[in-house]
GUTOR-948492 format. One record per residue (C-alpha): chain; x, y, z. Coordinates in steps of 0.02 Angstrom, whole numbers. Layout:
BEGIN
NODE pake      X      Y      Z
NODE    A      X      Y      Z
...
***
This chain:
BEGIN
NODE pake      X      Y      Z
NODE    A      0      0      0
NODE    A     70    180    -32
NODE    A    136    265    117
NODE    A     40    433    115
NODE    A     50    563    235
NODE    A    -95    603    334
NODE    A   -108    796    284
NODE    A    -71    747     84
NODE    A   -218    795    -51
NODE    A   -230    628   -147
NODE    A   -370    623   -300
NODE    A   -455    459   -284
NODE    A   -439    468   -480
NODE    A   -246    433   -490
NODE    A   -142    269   -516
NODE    A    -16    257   -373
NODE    A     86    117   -358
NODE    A     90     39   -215
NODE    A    267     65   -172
NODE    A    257    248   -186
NODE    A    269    400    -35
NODE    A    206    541    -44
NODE    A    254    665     96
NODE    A    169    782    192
NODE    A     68    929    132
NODE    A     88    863    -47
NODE    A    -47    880   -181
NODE    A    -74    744   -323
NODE    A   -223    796   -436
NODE    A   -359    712   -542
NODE    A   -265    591   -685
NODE    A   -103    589   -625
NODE    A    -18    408   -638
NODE    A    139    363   -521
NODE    A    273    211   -565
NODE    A    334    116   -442
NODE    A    467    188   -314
NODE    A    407    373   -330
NODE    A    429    462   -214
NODE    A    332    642   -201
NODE    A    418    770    -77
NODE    A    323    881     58
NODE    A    205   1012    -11
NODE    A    257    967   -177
NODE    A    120    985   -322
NODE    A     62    873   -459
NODE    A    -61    932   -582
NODE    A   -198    820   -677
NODE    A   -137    732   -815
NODE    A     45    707   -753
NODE    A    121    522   -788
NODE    A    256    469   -698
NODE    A    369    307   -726
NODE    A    455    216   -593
NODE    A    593    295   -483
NODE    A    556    468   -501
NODE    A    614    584   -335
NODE    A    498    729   -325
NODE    A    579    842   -186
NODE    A    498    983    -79
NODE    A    384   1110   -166
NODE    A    400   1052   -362
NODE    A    266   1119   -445
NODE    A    242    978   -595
NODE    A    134    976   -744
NODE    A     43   1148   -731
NODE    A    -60   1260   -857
NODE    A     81   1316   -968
NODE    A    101   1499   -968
NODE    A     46   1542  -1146
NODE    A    -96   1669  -1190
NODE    A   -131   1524  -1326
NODE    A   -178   1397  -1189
NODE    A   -376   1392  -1170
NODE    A   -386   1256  -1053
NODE    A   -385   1084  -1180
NODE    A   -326    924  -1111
NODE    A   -151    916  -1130
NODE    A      4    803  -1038
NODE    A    165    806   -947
NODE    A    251    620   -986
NODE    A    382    591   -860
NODE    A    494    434   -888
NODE    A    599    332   -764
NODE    A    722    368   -631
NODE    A    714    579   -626
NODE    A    754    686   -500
NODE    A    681    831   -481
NODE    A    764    940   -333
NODE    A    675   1088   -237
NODE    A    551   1234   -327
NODE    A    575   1150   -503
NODE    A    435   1202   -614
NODE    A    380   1080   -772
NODE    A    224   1141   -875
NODE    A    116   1016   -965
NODE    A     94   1051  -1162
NODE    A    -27   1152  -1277
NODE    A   -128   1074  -1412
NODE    A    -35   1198  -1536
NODE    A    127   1087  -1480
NODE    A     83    937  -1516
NODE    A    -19    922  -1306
NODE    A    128    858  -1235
NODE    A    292    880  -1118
NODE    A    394    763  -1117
NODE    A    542    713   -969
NODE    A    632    539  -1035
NODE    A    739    441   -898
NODE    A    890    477   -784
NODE    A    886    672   -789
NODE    A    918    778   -664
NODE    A    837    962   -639
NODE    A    898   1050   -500
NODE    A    832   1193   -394
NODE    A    739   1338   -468
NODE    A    741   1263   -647
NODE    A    600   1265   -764
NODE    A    555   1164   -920
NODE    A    411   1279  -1020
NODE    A    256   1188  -1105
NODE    A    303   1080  -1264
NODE    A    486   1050  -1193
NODE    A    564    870  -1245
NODE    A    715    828  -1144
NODE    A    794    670  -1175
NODE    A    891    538  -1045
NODE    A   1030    556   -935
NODE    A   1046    753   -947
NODE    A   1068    879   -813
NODE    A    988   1066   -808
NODE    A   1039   1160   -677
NODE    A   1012   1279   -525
NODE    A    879   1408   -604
NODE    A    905   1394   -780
NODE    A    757   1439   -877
NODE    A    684   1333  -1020
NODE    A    574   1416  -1144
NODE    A    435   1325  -1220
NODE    A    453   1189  -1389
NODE    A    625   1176  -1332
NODE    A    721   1002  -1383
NODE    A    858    951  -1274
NODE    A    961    821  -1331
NODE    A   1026    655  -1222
NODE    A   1170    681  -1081
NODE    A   1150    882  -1127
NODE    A   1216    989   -972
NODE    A   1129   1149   -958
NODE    A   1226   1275   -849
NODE    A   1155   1365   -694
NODE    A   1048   1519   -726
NODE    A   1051   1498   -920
NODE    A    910   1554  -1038
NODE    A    877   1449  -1184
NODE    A    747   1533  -1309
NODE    A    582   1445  -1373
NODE    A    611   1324  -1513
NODE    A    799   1301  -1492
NODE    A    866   1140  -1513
NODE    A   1014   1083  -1388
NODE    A   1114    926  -1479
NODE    A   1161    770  -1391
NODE    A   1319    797  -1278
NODE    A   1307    971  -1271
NODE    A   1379   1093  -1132
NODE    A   1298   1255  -1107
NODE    A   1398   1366   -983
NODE    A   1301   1446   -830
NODE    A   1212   1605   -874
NODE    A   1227   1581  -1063
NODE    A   1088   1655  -1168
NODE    A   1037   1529  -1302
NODE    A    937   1595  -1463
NODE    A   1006   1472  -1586
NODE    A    996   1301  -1609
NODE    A   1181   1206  -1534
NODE    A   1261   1066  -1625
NODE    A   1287    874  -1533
NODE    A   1447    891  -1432
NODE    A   1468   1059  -1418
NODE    A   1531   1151  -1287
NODE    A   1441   1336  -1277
NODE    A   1505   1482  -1185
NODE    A   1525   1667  -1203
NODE    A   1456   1649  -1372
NODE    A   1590   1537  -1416
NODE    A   1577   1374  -1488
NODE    A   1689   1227  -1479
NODE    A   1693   1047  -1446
NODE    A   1634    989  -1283
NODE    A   1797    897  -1234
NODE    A   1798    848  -1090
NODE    A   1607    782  -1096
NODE    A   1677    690  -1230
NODE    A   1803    596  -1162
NODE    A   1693    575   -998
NODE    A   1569    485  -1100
NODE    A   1722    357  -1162
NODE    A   1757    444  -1340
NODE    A   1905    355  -1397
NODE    A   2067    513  -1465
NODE    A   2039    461  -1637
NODE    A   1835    504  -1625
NODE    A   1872    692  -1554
NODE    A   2003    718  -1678
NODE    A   1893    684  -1810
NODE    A   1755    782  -1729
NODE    A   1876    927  -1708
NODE    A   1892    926  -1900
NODE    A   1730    937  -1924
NODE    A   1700   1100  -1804
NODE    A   1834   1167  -1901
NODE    A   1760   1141  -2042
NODE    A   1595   1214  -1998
NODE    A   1649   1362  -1871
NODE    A   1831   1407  -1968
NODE    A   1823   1381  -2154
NODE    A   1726   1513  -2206
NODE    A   1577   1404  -2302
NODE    A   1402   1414  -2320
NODE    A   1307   1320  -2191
NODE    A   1247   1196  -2339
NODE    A   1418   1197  -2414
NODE    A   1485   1139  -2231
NODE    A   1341   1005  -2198
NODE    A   1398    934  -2356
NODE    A   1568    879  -2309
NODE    A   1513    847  -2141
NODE    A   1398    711  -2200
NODE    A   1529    654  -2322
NODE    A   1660    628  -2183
NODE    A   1536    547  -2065
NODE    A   1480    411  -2207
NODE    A   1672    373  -2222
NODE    A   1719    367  -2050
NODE    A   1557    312  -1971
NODE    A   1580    369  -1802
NODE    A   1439    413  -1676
NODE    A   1503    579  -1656
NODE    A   1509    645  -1855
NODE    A   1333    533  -1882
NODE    A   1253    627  -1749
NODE    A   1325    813  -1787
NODE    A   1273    781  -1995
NODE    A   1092    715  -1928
NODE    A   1069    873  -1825
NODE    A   1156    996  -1983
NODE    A   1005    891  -2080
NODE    A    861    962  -1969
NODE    A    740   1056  -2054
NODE    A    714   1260  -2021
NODE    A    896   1253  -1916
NODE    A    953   1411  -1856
NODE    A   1130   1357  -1803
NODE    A   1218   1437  -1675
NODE    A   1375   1512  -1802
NODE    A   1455   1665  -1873
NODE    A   1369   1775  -1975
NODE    A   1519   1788  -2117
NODE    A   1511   1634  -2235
NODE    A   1301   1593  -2201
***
């Protein structure tokens, strides 16, 4: 049976497993599904529709799955999909989606959101990443797997963060940031030490480094660079250069680059 504290609001509408806690003061609204393992910290507030997976720490005074704050929002149905094993620390704020964005949020497994930080309606953040103490997350934001975002950093709407990404602490993001990039100042370069954390063998960042080159130093149009980006990933079929030509192959990018050369 789910240990529930006496003073917590529980909808009798909800599936709670019953290995889950919920602490005291908490509120868990109409439609809101827990895994097993949850556990929902004191006065901390869960708002209809929410789905949680298994192993999910909810600490004190969350505020998870509310209205998103958009003037567009008129009340629809819409979600915030939570996968397995996130932490969520103290006053993080996660807004469900809009119908406009496709009606969901969307939190995949292992991340970790620290203090103060907020993930805007429409968001899709991947596994295993970490955003931290108060940065802000606009809405229709995609952030890529194992992505650090840096305390107090603002990351416009419909920006899209690449896989192994670093943004530095108080960073303003407007642009869309390639996989394995390392963001800071306004300067872009390969993120490695994230790379080698993550068990990139020399030979992978050297090529990788090549490629930034290319794209940030040789003075081409963006199309021009994607093009022999994609040409050395097909002959050297490494995870990095396959997941930097994908991203330079998304449609409307607006890549974080230079002005001179496209």
């Amino acid at each position: 049976m789910a240990k529930i504290a006496e003073d917590a609001s529980v909808s009798e509408n909800c599936e709670i497993a019953e290995s889950v806690a919920v602490g005291k003061g908490a509120i868990i609204e109409g439609g809101v599904a827990l895994g097993e393992n949850c556990e929902i910290g004191a006065y901390a507030y869960l708002w209809e529709g929410a789905r949680f997976g298994k192993n999910n720490r909810v600490f004190p005074f969350c505020s998870l799955g509310g209205e998103p704050q958009d003037k567009k929002y008129q009340g629809e149905k819409t979600s915030l999909i939570v996968g397995e094993g996130n932490t969520f620390r103290e006053y993080c704020f996660v807004n469900r989606g809009t119908k406009g964005g496709g009606g969901e949020t969307k939190i995949g497994n292992g991340n970790l959101l620290m203090a103060y930080s907020h993930i805007a309606h429409d968001c899709i953040v991947g596994d295993d990443t970490v955003v931290a103490n108060a940065a802000q997350i606009a809405g229709h934001v995609a952030i890529g797997d194992c992505a650090i975002i840096g305390g107090g950093a603002l990351v416009q709407q419909f920006s899209r963060i690449g896989e192994g990404a670093m943004i530095g602490g108080g960073e303003k993001i407007r642009q869309d940031i390639p996989p394995f990039s390392r963001c800071a100042g306004g300067v872009v370069g390969i993120n490695g030490v994230g790379l080698k954390r993550s068990g990139a063998s020399e030979e992978e960042i050297k090529l990788l480094r090549r490629a930034f080159r290319v794209l940030y130093r040789g003075g081409l149009p963006l199309a021009e660079a994607a093009k022999q980006i994609k040409t050395m990933a097909a002959e050297n079929k490494t995870k990095q250069l396959s997941a930097l030509s994908a991203f330079l192959s998304l449609p409307d990018l607006n890549l974080i680059r230079p002005a001179r050369g496209g």
